[in-house]
N, C-alpha and C positions, 0 to 999 in steps of 0.2 A: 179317756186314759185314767187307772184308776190307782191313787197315790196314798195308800190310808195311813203312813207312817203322821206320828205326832211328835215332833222332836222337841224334845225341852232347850229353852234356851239357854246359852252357853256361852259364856262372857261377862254376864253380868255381876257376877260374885265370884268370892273367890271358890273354886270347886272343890277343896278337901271339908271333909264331913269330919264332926266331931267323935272318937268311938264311941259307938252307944247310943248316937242319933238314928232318930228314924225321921225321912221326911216323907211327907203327902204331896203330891200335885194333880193337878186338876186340868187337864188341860182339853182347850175345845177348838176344832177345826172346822171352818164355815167355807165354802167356795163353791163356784156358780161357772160351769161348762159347758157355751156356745157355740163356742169360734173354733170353725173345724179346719185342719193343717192336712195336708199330704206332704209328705217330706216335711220342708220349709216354707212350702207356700201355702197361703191361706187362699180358703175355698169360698171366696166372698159371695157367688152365688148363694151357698146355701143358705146365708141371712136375707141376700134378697130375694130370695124364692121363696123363704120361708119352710124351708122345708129341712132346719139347720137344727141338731138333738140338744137338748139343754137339759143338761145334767147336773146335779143339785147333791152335795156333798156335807154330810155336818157327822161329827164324831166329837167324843167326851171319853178321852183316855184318862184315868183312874191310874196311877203309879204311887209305888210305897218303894222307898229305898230305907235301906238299912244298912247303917256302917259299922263291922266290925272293929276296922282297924281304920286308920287315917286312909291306909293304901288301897284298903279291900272294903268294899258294897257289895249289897245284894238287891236286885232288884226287880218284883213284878211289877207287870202292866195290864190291864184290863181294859179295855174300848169296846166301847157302845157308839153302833152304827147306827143313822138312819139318812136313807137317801133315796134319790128318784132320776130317773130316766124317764124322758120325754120326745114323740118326734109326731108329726100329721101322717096321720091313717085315713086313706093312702098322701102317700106323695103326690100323685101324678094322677089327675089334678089331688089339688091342696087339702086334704081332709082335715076335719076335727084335730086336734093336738092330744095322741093317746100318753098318757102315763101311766106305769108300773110302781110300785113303791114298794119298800123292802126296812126292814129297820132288826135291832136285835143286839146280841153280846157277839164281840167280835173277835178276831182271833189272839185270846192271852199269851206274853211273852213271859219268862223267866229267865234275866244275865245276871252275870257278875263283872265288874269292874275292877281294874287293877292298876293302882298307877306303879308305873314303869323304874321311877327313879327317885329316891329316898325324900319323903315329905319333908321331916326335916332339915335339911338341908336344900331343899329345892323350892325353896317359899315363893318365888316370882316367874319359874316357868316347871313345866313339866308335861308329859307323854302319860296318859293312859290306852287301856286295851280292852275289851268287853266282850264276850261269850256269851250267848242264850239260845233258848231254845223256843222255838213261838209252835204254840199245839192249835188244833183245826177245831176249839172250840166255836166260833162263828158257823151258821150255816154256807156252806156255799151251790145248795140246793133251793134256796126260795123261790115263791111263787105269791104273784099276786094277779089279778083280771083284770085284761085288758084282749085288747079285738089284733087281730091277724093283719097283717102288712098293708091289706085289702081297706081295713076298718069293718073286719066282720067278726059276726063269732066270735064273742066275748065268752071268756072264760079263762079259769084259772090255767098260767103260764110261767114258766120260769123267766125270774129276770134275767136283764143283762147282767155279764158280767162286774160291770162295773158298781151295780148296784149289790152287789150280795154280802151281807156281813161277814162273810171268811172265804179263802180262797182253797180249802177241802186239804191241804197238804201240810203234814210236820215240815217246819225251818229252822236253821241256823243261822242266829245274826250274830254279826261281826262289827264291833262296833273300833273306833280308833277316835278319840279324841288330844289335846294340846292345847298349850296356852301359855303367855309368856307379857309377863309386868312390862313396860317399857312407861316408866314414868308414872303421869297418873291415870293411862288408861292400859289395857288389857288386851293382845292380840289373842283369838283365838281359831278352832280349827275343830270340825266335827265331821264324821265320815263312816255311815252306816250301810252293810248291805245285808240282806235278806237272801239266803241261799233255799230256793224249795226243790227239793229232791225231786219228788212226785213230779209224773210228764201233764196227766193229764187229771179232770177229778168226777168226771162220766156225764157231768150236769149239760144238758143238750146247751147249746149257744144258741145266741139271737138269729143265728143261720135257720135254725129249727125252729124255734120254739117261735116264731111270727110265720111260722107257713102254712096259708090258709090251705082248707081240706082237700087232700087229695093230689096236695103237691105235694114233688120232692124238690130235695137241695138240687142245684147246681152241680156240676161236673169238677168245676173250680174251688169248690164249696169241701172237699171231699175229706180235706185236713182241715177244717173248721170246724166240726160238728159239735163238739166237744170242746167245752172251758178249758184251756190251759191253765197251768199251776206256777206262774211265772214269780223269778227275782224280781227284786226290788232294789232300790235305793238313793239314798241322798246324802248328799253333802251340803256344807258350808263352809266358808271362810269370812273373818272382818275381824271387825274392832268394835269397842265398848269403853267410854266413859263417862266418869261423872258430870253430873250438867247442873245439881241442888241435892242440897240435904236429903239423902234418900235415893235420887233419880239417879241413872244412868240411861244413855242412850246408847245406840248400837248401830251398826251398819255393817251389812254383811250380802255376799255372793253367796245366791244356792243354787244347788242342781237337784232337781228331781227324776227320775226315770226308770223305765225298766226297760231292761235289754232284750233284742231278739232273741240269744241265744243264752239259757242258764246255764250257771259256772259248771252245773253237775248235774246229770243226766238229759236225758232229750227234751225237744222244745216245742211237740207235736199239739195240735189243739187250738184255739180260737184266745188269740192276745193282740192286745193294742201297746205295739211297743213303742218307745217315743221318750224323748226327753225336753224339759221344759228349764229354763236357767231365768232366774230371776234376781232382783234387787233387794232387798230385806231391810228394811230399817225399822227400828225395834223402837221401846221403852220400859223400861222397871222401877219401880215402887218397890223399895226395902222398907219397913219397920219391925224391928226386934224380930220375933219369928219368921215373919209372915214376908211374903214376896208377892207381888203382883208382875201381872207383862203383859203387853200388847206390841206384836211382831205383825207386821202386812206384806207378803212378798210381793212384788210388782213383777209379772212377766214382759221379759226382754226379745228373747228367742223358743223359740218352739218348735220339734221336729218329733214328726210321728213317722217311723223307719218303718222299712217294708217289713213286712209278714218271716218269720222263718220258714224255712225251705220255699213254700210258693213263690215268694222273693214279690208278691203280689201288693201294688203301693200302699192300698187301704188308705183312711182317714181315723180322724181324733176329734175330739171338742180338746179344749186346753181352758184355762181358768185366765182373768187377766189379771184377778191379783187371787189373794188366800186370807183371810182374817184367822191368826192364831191367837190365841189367848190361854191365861193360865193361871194359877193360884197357887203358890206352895205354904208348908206352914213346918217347922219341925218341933222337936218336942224328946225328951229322953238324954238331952245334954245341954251344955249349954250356948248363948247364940255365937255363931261365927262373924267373924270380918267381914265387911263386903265392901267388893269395891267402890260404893257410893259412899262408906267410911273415910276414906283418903288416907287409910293407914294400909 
């Protein structure tokens, strides 16, 4: 299942930007997918068979926001993929453990942000709303050498989906954030989705692209062939506060997922749809500019939903936790409040 969103964390300061500021964040995504789900149930054979895909996820999103006005930001994102798919070549019996690898510039976002209800006067809660557009600069054509399903025939192949630094189609994300003082800590609320128009993006899928010489796909296989160009998205909900000079800690419910079926046009092509609901408990480091964070989601539940149209159950690997981390710095006004201030 493959989730590249890097979401900044949200809660732990206060979120109006100075006008005139610009911030930097740095943010890096680590996670490690084993443990393979159909629906809800976990396919414990394939650990003990050995024969279970582990997939290896790490990303370094690059964001520059810039605040016009207290209300209005602007903001790019740039992420840098590198990841791997792994499974024995063959399965049956237990072969070698083949890996693909895939890394690169991933697909750039540019939103804007809006908070909803008059800064001034709304110091202790408020509603924002966010618009962007994310372009298909990642490839979602790579290829690296590895052997056929069999463990033959090495040679250069497309990866899995999940491993490809962009998913080939223009997006619109929709972003919806809130927050509200209660005392001296900070309830908050973030909720992003990812609309990709495009159905499909031509890149043969793992259907193909592991069939040794001479085969064809499957019969079942026939709306597989082809990478789909699927939605995304995530949420969260919790709380944050001060714990020391400086520190905040956090506690928050997320969802990550992608749907069967996208909000806007068809949903034909090879996707692992599925969602994953985890725990999140956070920490942050404020000094003068600079902000630090370390978030670890802990998955709780996990479901990978059948196929569109085939209605075919399929499987997932899923993560057990996620290590985020992050680094902000800003500069161009001057520093804000934060809620490890206790003002």
């Amino acid at each position: 299942m493959l989730i590249r969103q890097t979401a900044p964390v949200f809660g732990a300061a206060n979120p109006y930007q100075t006008p005139g500021e610009t911030q930097v964040n740095l943010s890096v995504r680590e996670l490690r997918s084993d443990t393979h789900y159909s629906l809800d149930v976990e396919q414990v054979q394939r650990e003990q068979l050995g024969t279970n895909v582990i997939n290896r996820q790490r990303a370094l999103d690059v964001t520059v926001m810039h605040a016009f006005t207290e209300r209005l930001a602007l903001m790019v994102g740039v992420p840098f993929i590198s990841a791997s798919w792994s499974i024995p070549s063959p399965t049956s019996p237990v072969g070698p453990r083949a890996q693909q690898d895939a890394a690169g510039l991933g697909d750039i976002s540019v939103a804007g942000r809006y908070w909803l209800l008059d800064t001034k006067t709304h110091r202790t809660g408020n509603f924002a709303v966010g618009v962007g557009l994310k372009m298909p600069t990642g490839k979602a054509d790579a290829q690296d050498t590895f052997p056929d399903r069999n463990g033959n025939n090495n040679q250069p192949r497309y990866v899995d989906q999940s491993v490809q630094p962009g998913d080939g189609g223009w997006g619109i994300e929709l972003q919806g954030q809130a927050f509200r003082r209660v005392r001296r800590a900070q309830i908050f609320g973030s909720v992003a989705y990812l609309i990709n128009p495009r159905d499909t993006n031509d890149t043969p899928s793992g259907s193909v692209a592991r069939l040794p010489p001479g085969a064809v796909p499957a019969a079942s296989q026939a709306d597989r062939l082809v990478n789909s160009v699927p939605d995304q998205y995530l949420a969260r909900a919790g709380a944050a506060v001060p714990i020391a000079k400086g520190f905040v800690a956090s506690g928050a419910f997320r969802a990550e997922g992608m749907p069967r079926y996208d909000l806007i046009g068809a949903s034909h092509g090879f996707r692992r749809p599925g969602v994953e609901l985890f725990i999140e408990p956070g920490v942050t480091y404020s000094k003068g500019a600079q902000v630090f964070s370390v978030n670890v989601p802990i998955g709780v539940y996990r479901n990978r939903k059948p196929d569109p149209y085939t209605g075919a159950a399929g499987d997932a690997t899923f993560p057990n936790y996620i290590v985020l981390g992050s680094y902000g710095f800003t500069f161009g006004a001057a520093k804000k409040t934060t809620l490890a201030d206790g003002r």
